[in-house]
C-alpha positions, 0 to 999 in steps of 0.5 A: 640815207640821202645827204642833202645840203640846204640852198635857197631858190635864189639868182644871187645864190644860183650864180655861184653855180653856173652850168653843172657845178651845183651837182658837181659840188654836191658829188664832191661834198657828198650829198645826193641833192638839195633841200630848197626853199623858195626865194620868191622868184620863178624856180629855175629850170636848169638845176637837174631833176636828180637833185630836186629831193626836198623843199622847206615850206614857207614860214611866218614865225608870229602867224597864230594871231593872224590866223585867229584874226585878232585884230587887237594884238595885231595892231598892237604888234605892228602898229597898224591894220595896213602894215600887218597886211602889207607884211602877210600879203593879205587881210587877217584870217586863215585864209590869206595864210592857207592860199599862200600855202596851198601855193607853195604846196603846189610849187614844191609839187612842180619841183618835185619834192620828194618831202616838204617841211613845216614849221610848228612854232609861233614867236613874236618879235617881243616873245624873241626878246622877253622869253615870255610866251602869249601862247602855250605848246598846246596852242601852237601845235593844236593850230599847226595841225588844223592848218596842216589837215586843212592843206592836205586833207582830201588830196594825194600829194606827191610828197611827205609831211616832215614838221621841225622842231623849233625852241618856241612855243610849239613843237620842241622834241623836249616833250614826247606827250606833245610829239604824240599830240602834234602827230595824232592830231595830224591826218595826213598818213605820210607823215613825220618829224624833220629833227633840228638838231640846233634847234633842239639844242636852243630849248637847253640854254645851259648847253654849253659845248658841242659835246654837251649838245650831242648828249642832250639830244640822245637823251631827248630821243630816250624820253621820247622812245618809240615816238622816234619812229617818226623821225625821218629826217635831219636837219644838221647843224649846232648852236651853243649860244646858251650865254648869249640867251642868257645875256640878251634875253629877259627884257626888251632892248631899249633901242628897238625900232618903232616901225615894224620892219625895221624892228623885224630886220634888227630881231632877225640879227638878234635871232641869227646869234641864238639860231647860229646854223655852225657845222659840227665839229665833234665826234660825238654828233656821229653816233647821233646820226647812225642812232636815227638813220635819217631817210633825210640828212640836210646839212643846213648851214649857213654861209656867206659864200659857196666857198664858205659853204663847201668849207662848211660842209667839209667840216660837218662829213669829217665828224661825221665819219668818227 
């Protein structure tokens, strides 16, 4: 099993390590190397190649409506045609999202990537707020797999497929008959589950200790049995934020902004409380871990600060020795 701690492709991030210190603190907070995701800037060339092990896809969490190209709801949610191109980079249709892929697919090829991580799930900014779907679990993981086969049909990447649980509609790891649907419908041979374990906590509202969350989990990898043959890596973190989901879900705030980027930015603060990305601190997630046997281990926390981040990661180890 290699431990990865998650890190963005970013200078304002990259700075905290200069020279070797970004190995220098993995060795320390014991992890083998990094899972990246893209900052939009060049990937920087100075990061040792020892640690280039995963890379985590670029997402568009509302993305089936463009996808489709229906121009109907599009404007609905963004208020324009001009303004949901700006936010995409491109005109409805699958093809602006698969040419943005298929470049993302190559820089993790250039970086070296050992797996790549894929989002199966679709929310709008609304749906994030009301908890009202427009799409069902069927449609989400049905398209992610035609998108995923149309990227990866026909080529030989250098890497696996892991696709990531999220609690909105699409793939949640709460349902084994749409676990098996997802992955039968994936062409792709090196393929697998990326399990989020904070995400799979946010599908069970009524969790509400670390303990609690730790139990689910168990029995969500008893319903699914042999289907957990997929599971080759973790994302680890926890999220008890069942009474603020409670609180603040249900019904649209009457506050939200009008234009679309300003109502994405106080959304993103409303998903940060739902999606919290804390260490665990409990015992109990350890027994979790040794039961999967991750080939993949990612501490996937959030933190303001390297300080912060190694702090983090000392707290997520210690429970992980119990």
């Amino acid at each position: 099993m290699r431990r990865l701690m998650s890190l963005p492709l970013v200078r304002s991030v990259l700075a905290e390590y200069p020279g070797d210190e970004l190995e220098r603190s993995c060795r320390a907070h014991g992890c083998d190397g990094l899972e990246v995701v893209w900052g939009g800037e060049d990937l920087p060339a100075d990061i040792p190649p020892a640690l280039h092990v995963g890379y985590h896809l670029t997402f568009w969490p509302d993305w089936l409506d463009f996808w489709r190209g229906d121009s109907a709801a599009l404007v609905r949610k963004f208020g324009s045609e001009a303004a949901c191109a700006a936010f995409y980079g491109g005109s409805p249709g699958r093809d602006t999202l698969l040419s943005a892929y298929r470049a993302d697919l190559a820089r993790a090829a250039a970086w070296g990537a050992k797996y790549v991580v894929f989002h199966v799930s679709d929310v709008s900014i609304e749906e994030g707020y009301t908890y009202r779907w427009e799409h069902s679990h069927e449609e989400v993981a049905d398209t992610a797999a035609e998108c995923v086969n149309l990227l990866l049909d026909g080529r030989d990447w250098p890497f696996a497929l892991l696709v990531e649980n999220q609690w909105w509609p699409g793939f949640t790891f709460t349902d084994p008959s749409l676990t098996r649907r997802l992955m039968d419908g994936i062409h792709y041979e090196n393929k697998g589950i990326m399990l989020d374990t904070g995400h799979l906590m946010n599908a069970d509202p009524g969790i509400g200790s670390q303990a609690e969350g730790a139990a689910f989990i168990h029995r969500m990898l008893d319903e699914h049995g042999a289907l957990c043959r997929y599971i080759r890596g973790m994302h680890l973190h926890q999220s008890v934020s069942g009474a603020y989901v409670k609180a603040h879900t249900g019904a649209l705030p009457p506050d939200l902004p009008e234009e679309y980027l300003a109502r994405f930015g106080v959304s993103y603060g409303h998903i940060l409380q739902i999606d919290r990305h804390q260490p665990w601190s409990c015992p109990e997630i350890a027994s979790v871990v040794r039961r999967i046997s991750p080939e993949f281990l990612v501490h996937e926390l959030s933190a303001e600060s390297r300080a912060e981040r190694e702090a983090r990661l000392d707290i997520q180890n210690r429970c992980l020795e119990g």
